[in-house]
C-alpha positions in Angstrom: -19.1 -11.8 -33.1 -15.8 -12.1 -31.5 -15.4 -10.7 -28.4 -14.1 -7.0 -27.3 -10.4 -7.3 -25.8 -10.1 -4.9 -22.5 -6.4 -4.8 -21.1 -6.2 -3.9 -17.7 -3.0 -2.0 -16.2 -2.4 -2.5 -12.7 0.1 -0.3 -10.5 2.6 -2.7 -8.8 2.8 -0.6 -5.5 0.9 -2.0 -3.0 -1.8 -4.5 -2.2 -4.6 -1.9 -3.1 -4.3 -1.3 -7.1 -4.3 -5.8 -7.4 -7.2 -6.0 -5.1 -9.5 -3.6 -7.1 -8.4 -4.6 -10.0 -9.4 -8.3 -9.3 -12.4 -7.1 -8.4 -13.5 -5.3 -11.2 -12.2 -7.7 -13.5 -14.3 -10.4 -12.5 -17.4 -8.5 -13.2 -16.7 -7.7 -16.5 -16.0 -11.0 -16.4 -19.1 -12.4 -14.6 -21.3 -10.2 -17.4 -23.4 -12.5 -19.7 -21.5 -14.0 -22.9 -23.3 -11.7 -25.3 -21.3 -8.5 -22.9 -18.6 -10.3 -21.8 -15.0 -9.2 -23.3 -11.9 -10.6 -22.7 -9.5 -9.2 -20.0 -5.9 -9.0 -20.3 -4.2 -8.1 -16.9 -0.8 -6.4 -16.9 1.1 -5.7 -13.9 4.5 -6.2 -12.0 2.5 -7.5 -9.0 2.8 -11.7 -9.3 -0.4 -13.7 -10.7 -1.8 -15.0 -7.3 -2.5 -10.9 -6.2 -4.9 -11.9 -9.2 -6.4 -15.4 -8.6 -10.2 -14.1 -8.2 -10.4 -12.5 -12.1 -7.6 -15.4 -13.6 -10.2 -18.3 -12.3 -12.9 -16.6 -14.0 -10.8 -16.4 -17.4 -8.6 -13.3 -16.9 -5.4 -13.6 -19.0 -2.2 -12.3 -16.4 0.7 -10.9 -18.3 3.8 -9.9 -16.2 5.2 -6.1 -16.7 7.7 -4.8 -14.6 8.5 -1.6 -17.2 4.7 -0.1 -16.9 5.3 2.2 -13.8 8.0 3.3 -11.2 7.5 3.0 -7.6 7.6 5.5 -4.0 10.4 3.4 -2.2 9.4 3.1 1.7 11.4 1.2 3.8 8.8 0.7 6.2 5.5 0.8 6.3 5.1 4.1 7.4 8.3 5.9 6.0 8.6 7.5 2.8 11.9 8.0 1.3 12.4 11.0 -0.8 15.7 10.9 -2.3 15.3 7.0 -3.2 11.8 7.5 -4.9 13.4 10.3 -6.7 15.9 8.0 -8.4 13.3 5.5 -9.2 11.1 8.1 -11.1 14.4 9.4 -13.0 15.4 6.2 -14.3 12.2 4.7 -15.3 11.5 8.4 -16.9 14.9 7.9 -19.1 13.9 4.5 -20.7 10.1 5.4 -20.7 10.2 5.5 -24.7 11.3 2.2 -24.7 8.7 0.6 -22.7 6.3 2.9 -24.3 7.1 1.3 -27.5 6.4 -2.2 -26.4 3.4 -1.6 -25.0 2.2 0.2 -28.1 3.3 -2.9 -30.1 1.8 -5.3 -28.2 -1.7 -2.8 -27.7 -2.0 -3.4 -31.3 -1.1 -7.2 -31.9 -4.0 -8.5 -29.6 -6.5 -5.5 -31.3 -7.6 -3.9 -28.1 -10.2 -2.1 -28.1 -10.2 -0.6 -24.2 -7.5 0.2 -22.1 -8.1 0.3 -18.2 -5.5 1.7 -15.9 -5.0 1.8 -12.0 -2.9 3.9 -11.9 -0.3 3.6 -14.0 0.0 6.5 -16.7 2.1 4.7 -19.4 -1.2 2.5 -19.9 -2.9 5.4 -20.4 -0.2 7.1 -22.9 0.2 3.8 -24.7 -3.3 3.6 -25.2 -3.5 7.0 -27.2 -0.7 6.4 -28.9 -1.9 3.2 -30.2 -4.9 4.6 -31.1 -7.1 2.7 -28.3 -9.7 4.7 -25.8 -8.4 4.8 -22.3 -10.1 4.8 -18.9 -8.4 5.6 -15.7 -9.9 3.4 -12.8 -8.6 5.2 -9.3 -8.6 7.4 -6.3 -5.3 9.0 -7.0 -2.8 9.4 -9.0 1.8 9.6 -9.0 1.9 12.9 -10.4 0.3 14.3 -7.3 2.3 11.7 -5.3 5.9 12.2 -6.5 4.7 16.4 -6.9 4.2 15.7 -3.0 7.4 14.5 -2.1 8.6 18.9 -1.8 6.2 18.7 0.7 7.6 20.9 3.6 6.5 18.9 6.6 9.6 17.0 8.0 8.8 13.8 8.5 12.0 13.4 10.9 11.0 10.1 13.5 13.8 8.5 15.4 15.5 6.2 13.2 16.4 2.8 13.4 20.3 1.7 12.5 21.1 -2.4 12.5 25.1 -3.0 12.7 25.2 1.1 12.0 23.1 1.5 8.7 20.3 3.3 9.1 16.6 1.6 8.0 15.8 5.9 7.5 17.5 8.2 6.5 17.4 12.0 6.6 14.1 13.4 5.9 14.6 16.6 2.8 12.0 17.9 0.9 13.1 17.8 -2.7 13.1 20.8 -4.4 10.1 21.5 -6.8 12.5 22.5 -9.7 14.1 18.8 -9.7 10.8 17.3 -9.7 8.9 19.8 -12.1 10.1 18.7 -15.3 9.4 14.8 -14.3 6.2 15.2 -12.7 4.7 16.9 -15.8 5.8 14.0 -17.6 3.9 11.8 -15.5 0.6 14.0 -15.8 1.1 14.1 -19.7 0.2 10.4 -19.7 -2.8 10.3 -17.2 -4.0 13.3 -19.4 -4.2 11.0 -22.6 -6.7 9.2 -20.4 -11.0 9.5 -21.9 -12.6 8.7 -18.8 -12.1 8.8 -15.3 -13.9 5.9 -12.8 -13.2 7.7 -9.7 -13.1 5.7 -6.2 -14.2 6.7 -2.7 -11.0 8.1 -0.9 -10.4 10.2 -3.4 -7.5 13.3 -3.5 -7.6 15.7 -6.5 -7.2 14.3 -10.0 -5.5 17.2 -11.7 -5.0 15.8 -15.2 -8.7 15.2 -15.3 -9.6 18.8 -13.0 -8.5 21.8 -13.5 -8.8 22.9 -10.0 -7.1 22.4 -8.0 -3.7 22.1 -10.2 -0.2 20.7 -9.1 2.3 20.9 -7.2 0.2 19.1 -4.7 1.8 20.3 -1.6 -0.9 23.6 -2.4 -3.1 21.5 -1.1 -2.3 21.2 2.2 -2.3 22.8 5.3 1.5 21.7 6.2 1.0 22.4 10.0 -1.8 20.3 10.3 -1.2 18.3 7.4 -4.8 17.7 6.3 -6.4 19.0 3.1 -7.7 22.7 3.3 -11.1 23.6 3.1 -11.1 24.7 -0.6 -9.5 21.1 -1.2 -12.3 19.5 0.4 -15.2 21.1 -1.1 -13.5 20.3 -4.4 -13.1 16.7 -3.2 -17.0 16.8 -2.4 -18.2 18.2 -5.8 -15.9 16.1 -8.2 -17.5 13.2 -6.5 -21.4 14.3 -6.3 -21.9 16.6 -9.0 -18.3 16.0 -11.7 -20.9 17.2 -14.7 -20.5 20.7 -13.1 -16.8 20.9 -12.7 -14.4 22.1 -15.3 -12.2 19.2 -17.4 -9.2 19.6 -19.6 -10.0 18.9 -22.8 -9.8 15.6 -24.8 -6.1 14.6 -26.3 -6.6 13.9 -29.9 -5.7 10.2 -31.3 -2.9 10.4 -33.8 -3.7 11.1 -37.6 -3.1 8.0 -38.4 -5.3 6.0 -36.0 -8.9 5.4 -36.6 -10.8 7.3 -34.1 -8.6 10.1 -35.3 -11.5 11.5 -36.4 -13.7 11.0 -33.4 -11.6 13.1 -31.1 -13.4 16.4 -31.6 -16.6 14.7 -30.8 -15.6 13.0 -27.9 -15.9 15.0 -24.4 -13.9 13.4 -21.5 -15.9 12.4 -18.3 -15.6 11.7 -14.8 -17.9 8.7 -12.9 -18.0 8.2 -9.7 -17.3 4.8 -8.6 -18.7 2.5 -5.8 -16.1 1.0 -3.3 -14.3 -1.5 -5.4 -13.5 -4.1 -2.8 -12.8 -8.3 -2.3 -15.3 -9.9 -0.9 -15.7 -12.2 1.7 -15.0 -15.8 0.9 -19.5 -17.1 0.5 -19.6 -21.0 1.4 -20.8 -22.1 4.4 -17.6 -23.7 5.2 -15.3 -20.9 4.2 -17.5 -17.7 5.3 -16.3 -15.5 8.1 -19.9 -15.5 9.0 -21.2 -18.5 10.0 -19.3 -20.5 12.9 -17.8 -23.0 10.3 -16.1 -20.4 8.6 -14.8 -18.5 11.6 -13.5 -21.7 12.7 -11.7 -23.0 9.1 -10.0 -19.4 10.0 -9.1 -19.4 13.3 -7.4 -22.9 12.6 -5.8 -22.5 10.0 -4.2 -19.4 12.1 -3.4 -22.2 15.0 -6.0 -20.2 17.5 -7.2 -23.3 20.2 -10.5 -24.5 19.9 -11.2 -22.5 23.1 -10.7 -18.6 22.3 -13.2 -19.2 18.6 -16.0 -17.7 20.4 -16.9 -14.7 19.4 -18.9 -13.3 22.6 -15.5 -14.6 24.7 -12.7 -14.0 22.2 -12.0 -10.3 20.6 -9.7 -10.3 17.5 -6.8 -7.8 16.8 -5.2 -8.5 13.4 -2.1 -6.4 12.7 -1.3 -6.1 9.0 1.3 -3.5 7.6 1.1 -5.0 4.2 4.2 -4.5 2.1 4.8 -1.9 -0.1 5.5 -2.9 -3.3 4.3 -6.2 -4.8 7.7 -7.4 -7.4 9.2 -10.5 -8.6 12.8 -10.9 -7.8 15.2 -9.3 -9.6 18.1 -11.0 -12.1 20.3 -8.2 -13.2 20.3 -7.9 -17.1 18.1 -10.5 -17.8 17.2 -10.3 -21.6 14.0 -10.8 -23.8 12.7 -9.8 -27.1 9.9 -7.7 -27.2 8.0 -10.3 -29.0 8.2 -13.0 -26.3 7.3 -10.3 -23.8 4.2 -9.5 -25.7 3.4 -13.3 -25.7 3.9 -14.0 -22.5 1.1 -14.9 -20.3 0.3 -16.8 -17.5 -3.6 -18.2 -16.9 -3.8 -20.6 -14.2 -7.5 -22.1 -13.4 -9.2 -23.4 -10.6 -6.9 -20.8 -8.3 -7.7 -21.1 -4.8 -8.3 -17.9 -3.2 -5.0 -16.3 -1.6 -3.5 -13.7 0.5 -0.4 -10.8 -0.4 1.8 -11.8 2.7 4.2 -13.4 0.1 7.9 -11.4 0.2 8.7 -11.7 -3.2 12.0 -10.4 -3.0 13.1 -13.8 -1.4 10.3 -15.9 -3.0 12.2 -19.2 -5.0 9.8 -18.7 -8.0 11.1 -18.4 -11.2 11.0 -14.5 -12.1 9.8 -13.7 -15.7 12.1 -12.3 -17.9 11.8 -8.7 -18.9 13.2 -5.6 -21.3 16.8 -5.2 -21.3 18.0 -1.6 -20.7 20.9 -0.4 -22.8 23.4 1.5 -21.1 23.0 5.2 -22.1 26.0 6.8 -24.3 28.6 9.2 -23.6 27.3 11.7 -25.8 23.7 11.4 -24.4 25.1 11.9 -20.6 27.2 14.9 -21.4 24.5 16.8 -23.3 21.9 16.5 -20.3 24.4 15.9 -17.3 21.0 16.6 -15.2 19.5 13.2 -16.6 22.9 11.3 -15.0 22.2 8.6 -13.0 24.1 5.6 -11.2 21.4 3.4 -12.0 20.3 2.8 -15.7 16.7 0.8 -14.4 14.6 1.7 -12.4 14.5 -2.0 -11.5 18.0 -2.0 -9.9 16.4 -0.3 -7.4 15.0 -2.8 -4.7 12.2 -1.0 -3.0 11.1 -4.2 -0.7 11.0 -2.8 3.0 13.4 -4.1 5.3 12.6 -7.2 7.6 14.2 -8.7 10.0 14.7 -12.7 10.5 12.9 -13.4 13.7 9.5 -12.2 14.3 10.5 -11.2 18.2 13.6 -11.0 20.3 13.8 -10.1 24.1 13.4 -6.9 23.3 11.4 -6.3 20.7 8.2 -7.4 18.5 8.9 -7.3 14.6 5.9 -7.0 13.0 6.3 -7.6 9.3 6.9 -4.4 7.1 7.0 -2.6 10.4 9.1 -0.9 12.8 10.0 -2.9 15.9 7.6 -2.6 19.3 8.7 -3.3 22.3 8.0 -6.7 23.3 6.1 -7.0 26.9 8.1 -10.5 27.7 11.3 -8.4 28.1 13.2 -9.4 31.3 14.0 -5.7 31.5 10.0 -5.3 32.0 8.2 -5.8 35.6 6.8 -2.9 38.2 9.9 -3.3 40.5 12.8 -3.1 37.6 14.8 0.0 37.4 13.5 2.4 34.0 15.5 1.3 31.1 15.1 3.6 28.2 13.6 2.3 24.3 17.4 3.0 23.3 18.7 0.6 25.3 16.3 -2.0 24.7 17.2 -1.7 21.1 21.0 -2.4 21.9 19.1 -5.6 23.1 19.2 -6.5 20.1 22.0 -5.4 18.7 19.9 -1.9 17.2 20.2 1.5 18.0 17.4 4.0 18.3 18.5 7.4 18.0 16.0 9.9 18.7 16.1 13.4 16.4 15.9 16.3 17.9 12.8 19.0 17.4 12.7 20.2 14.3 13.4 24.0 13.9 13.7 24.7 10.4 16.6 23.9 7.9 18.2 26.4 6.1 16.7 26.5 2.7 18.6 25.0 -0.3 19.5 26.2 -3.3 16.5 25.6 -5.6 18.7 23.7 -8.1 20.8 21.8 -5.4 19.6 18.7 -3.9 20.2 18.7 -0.1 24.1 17.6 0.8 24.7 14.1 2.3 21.7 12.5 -0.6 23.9 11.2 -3.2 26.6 8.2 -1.3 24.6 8.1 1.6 20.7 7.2 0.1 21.8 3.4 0.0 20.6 2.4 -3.5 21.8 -1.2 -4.3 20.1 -3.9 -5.7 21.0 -6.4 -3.1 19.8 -4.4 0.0 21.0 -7.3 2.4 24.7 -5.7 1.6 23.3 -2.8 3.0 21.0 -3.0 6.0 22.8 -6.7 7.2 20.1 -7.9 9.9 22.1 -10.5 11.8 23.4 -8.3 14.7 20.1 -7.9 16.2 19.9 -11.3 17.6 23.3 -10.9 19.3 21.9 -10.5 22.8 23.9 -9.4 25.9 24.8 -11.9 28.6 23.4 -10.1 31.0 20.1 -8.2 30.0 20.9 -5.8 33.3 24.3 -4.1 32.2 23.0 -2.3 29.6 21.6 0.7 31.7 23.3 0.9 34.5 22.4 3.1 37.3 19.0 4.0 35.7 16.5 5.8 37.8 13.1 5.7 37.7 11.2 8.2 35.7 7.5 9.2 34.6 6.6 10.6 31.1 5.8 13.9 32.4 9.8 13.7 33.4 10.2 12.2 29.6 8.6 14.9 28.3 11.5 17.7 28.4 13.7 15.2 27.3 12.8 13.3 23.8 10.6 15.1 21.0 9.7 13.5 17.6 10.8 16.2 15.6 7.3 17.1 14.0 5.7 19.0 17.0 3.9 16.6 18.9 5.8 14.7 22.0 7.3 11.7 21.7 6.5 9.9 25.0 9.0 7.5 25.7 8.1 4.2 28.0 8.4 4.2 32.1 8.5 0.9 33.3 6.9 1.4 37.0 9.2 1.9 40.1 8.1 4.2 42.4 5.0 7.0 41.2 5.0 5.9 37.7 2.1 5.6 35.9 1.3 1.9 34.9 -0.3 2.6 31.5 3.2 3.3 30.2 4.2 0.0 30.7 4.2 -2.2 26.9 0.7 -3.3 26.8 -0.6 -4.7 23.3 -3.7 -6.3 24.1 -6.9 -4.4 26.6 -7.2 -7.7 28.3 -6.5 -11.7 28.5 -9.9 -12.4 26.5 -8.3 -10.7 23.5 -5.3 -12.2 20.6 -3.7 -11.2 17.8 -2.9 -12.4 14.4 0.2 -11.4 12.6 0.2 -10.9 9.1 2.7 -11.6 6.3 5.5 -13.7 8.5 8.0 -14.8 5.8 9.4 -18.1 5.9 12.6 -17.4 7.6 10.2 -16.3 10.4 8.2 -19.3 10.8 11.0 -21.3 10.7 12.4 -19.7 13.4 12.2 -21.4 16.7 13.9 -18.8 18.7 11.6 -16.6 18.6 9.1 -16.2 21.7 5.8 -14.0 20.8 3.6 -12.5 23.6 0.7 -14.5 25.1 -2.3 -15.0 22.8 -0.4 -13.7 19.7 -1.1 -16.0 16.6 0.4 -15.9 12.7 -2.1 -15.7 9.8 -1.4 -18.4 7.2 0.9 -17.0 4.6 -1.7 -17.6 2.0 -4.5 -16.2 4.0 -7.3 -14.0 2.5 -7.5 -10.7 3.9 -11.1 -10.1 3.5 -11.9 -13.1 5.4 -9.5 -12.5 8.4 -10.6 -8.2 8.4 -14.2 -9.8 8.6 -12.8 -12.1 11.6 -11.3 -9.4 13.2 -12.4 -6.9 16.1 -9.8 -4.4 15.8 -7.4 -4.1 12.7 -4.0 -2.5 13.1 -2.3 -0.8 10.4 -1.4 1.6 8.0 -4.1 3.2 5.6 -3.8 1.9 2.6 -6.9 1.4 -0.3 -6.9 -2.1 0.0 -6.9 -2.4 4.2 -9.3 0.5 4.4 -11.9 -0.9 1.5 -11.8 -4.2 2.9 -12.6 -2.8 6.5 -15.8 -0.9 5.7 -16.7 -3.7 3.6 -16.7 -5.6 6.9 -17.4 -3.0 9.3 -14.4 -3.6 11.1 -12.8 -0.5 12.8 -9.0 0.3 12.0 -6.3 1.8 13.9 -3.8 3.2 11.9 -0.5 4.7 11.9 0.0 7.7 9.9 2.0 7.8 6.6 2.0 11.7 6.2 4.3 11.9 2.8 1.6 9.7 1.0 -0.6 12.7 0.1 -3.3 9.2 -0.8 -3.7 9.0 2.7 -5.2 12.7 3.4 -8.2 11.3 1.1 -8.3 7.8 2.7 -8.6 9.7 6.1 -11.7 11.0 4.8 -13.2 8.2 3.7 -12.3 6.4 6.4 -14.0 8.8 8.9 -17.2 9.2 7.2 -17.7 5.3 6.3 -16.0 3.6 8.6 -14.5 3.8 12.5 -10.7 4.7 12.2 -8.8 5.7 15.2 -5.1 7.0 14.5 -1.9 5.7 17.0 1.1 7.3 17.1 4.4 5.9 16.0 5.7 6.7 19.7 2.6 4.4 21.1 2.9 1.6 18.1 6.9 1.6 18.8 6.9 1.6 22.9 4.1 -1.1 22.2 1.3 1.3 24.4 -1.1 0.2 22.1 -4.2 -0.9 24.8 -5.9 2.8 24.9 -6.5 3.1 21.2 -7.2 -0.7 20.5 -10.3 0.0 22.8 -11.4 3.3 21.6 -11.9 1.8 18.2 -13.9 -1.1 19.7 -15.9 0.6 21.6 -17.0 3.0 19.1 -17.5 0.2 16.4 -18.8 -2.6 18.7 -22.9 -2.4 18.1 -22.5 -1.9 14.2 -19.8 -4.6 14.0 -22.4 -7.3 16.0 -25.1 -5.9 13.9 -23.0 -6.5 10.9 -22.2 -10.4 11.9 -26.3 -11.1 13.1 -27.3 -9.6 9.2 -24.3 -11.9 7.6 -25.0 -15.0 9.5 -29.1 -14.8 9.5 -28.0 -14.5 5.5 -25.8 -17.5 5.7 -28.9 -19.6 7.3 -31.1 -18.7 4.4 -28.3 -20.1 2.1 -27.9 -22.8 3.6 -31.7 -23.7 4.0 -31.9 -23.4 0.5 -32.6 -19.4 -0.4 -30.5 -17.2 -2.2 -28.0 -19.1 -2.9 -26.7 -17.5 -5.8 -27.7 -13.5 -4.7 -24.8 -11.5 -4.8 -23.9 -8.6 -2.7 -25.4 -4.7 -3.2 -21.8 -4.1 -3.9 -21.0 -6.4 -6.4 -24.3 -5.7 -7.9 -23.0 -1.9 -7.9 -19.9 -2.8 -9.5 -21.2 -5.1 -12.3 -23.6 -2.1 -13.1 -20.8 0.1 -13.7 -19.2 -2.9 -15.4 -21.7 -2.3 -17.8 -21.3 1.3 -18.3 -18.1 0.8 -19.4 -19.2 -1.8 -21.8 -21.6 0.6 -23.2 -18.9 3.2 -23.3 -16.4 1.5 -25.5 -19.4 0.3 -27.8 -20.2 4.2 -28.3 -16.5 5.0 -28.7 -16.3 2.8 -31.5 -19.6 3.0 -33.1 -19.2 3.7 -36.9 -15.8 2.6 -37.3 
């Protein structure tokens, strides 16, 4: 009997969907021949993101037309206006790629469709006539519903050569994003089943409480979920049989489980962590000292800091955002060649996502071809006009800069700039210079926003003023944020602040605010009665480094650059859960992916807070209950005071992290004397159970037909 064909959509926003989805692949995959089906993965996210699964026989088909994308132009910034235009041009050609997806659905005969998270999987696979299962812990109706959130998320903002990297912060109106929202949740709603991960936020196309907008279900002052939120959070989870479901969406007439669809009652699973795991040979394993070793090298750490009782590890990964191919403006294909195409390299190495694909040389698949709307169309729905016709002219890579540090600043990939210690502006007997003028270092401007104290409110059918030239949309964001003038350096470090007295942050603290409510505590550099702590201070102490991750090529190439003392970059094809499983300490922001892969290795996170990314309240949760997290805020990651919360999450992870390591390696030994050597992890025995399930599932779906 042939076997079952399972196609697999996968989000291309962020290293989390393509990690999970890998993962859960290659059990379905790893299932005996008799169970096994065959696993088409679709995605905008580039093939290597998938090299576990497409070694064991996944089939990788590139898709950059299955779902649009929240644009942040760094790591921790959302922005609103931007993501609204993406969502409003991939919503005006969605019957298009809807269509080829249905087409293509029905050439290769699937017979399941899985989904994380994008909803036009889920909406081609009912209209193709093909059961559907949504594989997640959240989902973009509740994300883009978010976005008339109104907590300001109004930071000082970085400009280079006087663009701004962030603009504005203004809640869009719920009646703009209403009517495209709904659209969204009428495809996750065509959806059978729902797999639902740990980290979870409210599903509402599966649930009918709690129901959108999203922004109900938060507590804007504190921005955390309310109490009603979080006892739903807890039941869907432990006891889903007992909460209430929409109904099933029939198949079309036509289809043949058309008749199936009274009989069939949608459901709601709950699913173990899906995470990566750790590379297992003795020569490759984080583990045993081999491994750590292969690691450390390849991450040019000396021979002398491998150690593990002398050396602590701080990796600092911000990820990227969204995971594209490089775009070729109206590049054409038939939609025959596109259902074709495929790409199923063997024997793939295991790899990291550090690669920027905006500037990667690799040949870029060729995709859909838009058609420019007509006159007639525009003028009957002026709402619907746009200055973009794709959704794909829109580049939503976060901005970088070309040199990983100046004097002045540390530019961690995907992140704002920190405040680099090796400044010549920096020692206990120089005169206070402020973070503003530190940035003119380098040829950037920090210009600090005053408290927020309400906005007047806008018309309900107006978007704010000042969001239509100014939002910067362009497909070549290079023309816009041009990154050159930051490595124009003063002759003479000392002019820039001249005159400048010594101050303390309790003087600071009348002076700079970051706009949300909380003080923004700018740097004092010493001089006389200032506290020392204020001083930059990345690391808790000289038996500690870091590793960078996600350095592009233009910054490794880069000789000009000096980084700190002990600071290290990660190989650019370095795998994350081997380095998180290295590491001490990781820095960043949450995201699925980062946080999995930490509890997974009992490694304790510090992260900076992404508060427009409603995924992030439930990741928050999981984060506190399974793993160690510790939050830093932007004003400490940007001033580069980073010392006090680096060591808080040490200490309170240090005894479960050794225990974790003595388990690991006393595991290793046994392999390696010959026992066990082909036991898999609880987890992945977890996830290959559910594996089966869904197996099962689809058999029961189509039994009689």
């Amino acid at each position: 009997m042939a076997s079952s064909c399972y196609v697999y959509y996968c989000s291309g926003h962020g290293f989390g969907h393509g990690t999970r989805v890998s993962a859960f692949a290659s059990q379905f995959l790893s299932l005996p021949e008799d169970e096994r089906p065959v696993v088409h993965i679709v995605s905008s996210a580039p093939s290597h993101v998938f090299c576990d699964s497409i070694a064991l026989g996944a089939r990788y088909r590139y898709a950059d037309w299955i779902d649009p994308v929240i644009v942040q132009p760094l790591a921790y910034r959302v922005d609103r206006q931007k993501s609204l235009e993406v969502l409003k041009a991939f919503l005006q050609n969605k019957d298009k790629f809807l269509e080829t997806e249905c087409q293509w659905l029905t050439s290769i005969k699937a017979r399941c469709v899985l989904s994380d998270a994008a909803f036009l999987g889920c909406l081609a696979a009912k209209t193709a006539g093909v059961p559907s299962i949504l594989v997640t812990n959240f989902t973009f109706d509740s994300v883009y519903s978010y976005l008339a959130t109104t907590y300001i998320d109004e930071q000082h903002s970085t400009y280079i050569s006087g663009n701004t990297l962030s603009s504005s912060d203004v809640p869009v109106p719920r009646s703009f994003l209403e009517p495209l929202v709904s659209q969204i949740h009428a495809g996750y709603r065509c959806a059978d089943l729902l797999l639902l991960l740990p980290g979870h936020i409210p599903i509402p196309s599966f649930s009918n409480q709690p129901s959108l907008p999203a922004t109900d279900w938060v507590d804007s002052q504190k921005n955390r979920f309310s109490a009603q939120v979080i006892e739903h959070l807890l039941r869907l989870r432990e006891t889903p049989f007992k909460c209430t479901l929409h109904d099933h969406i029939p198949f079309p007439p036509a289809t043949a489980l058309a008749q199936k669809s009274a009989s069939i009652p949608r459901k709601v699973l709950p699913m173990p962590l899906l995470v990566r795991s750790p590379s297992s040979s003795v020569e490759r394993s984080p583990y045993t000292p081999e491994g750590r070793a292969w690691i450390l090298e390849s991450a040019n750490v000396p021979l002398e800091k491998h150690d593990p009782e002398t050396t602590r590890i701080l990796v600092v990964s911000f990820g990227g955002q969204v995971l594209k191919w490089p775009r070729t403006h109206h590049s054409a294909v038939s939609a025959q060649i596109q259902m074709e195409g495929c790409d199923t390299p063997t024997n793939t190495p295991k790899m990291g996502l550090g690669i920027n694909w905006k500037n990667s040389k690799t040949p870029r698949p060729s995709q859909i071809e838009i058609p420019s709307p007509n006159a007639s169309t525009l003028a009957m729905n002026p709402a619907n006009s746009l200055r973009f016709k794709d959704h794909r002219d829109i580049d939503p890579q976060p901005i970088s800069s070309p040199r990983l540090a100046t004097p002045s600043h540390i530019w961690i990939p995907g992140a704002p700039p920190v405040v680099n210690p090796l400044s010549p502006t920096i020692s206990p007997s120089s005169s206070w210079i402020s973070s503003s003028s530190w940035d003119r270092l380098a040829g950037v401007d920090v210009v600090h926003s005053p408290p927020y104290s309400g906005r007047p409110k806008e018309k309900e059918n107006e978007l704010p003023s000042g969001t239509s030239s100014s939002s910067g949309l362009n497909a070549d964001s290079s023309s816009i944020f041009p990154l050159t003038d930051m490595v124009n350096i003063p002759a003479s470090l000392r002019e820039v602040s001249p005159g400048a007295v010594p101050q303390c942050k309790e003087n600071l603290d009348k002076m700079y605010h970051d706009g949300v409510g909380s003080r923004l505590e700018d740097m004092s550099l010493g001089g006389d009665g200032c506290n020392e702590m204020d001083h930059p201070q990345l690391l808790p102490e000289s038996s500690w480094i870091a590793i960078i991750c996600g350095a592009s090529d233009e910054q490794r190439l880069d000789t000009s650059s000096t980084l700190p003392e002990n600071f290290y970059l990660a190989p650019k094809d370095v795998y994350m859960p081997d380095l998180t499983a290295v590491a001490d300490v990781l820095l960043g922001k949450l995201g699925y992916g980062t946080v999995a892969e930490c509890i997974d290795a009992g490694t304790p996170m510090v992260y900076v807070s992404r508060p427009l990314f409603v995924e992030e309240l439930g990741l928050r949760v999981l984060l506190e209950n399974e793993g160690v997290g510790v939050e830093m805020s932007r004003a400490e990651y940007e001033s580069g005071r980073w010392v006090e919360r680096v060591k808080e999450a040490w200490e309170k992870a240090r005894v479960a992290k050794e225990w974790k390591r003595r388990v690991e390696g006393g595991e290793k030994k046994n392999v390696i004397n010959g026992n066990g050597a082909d036991r898999i992890t609880e987890r992945e025995a977890e996830i290959r159970d559910m594996a089966r399930v869904v197996v099962d599932w689809v058999e029961d779906f189509w039994q009689g037909i």
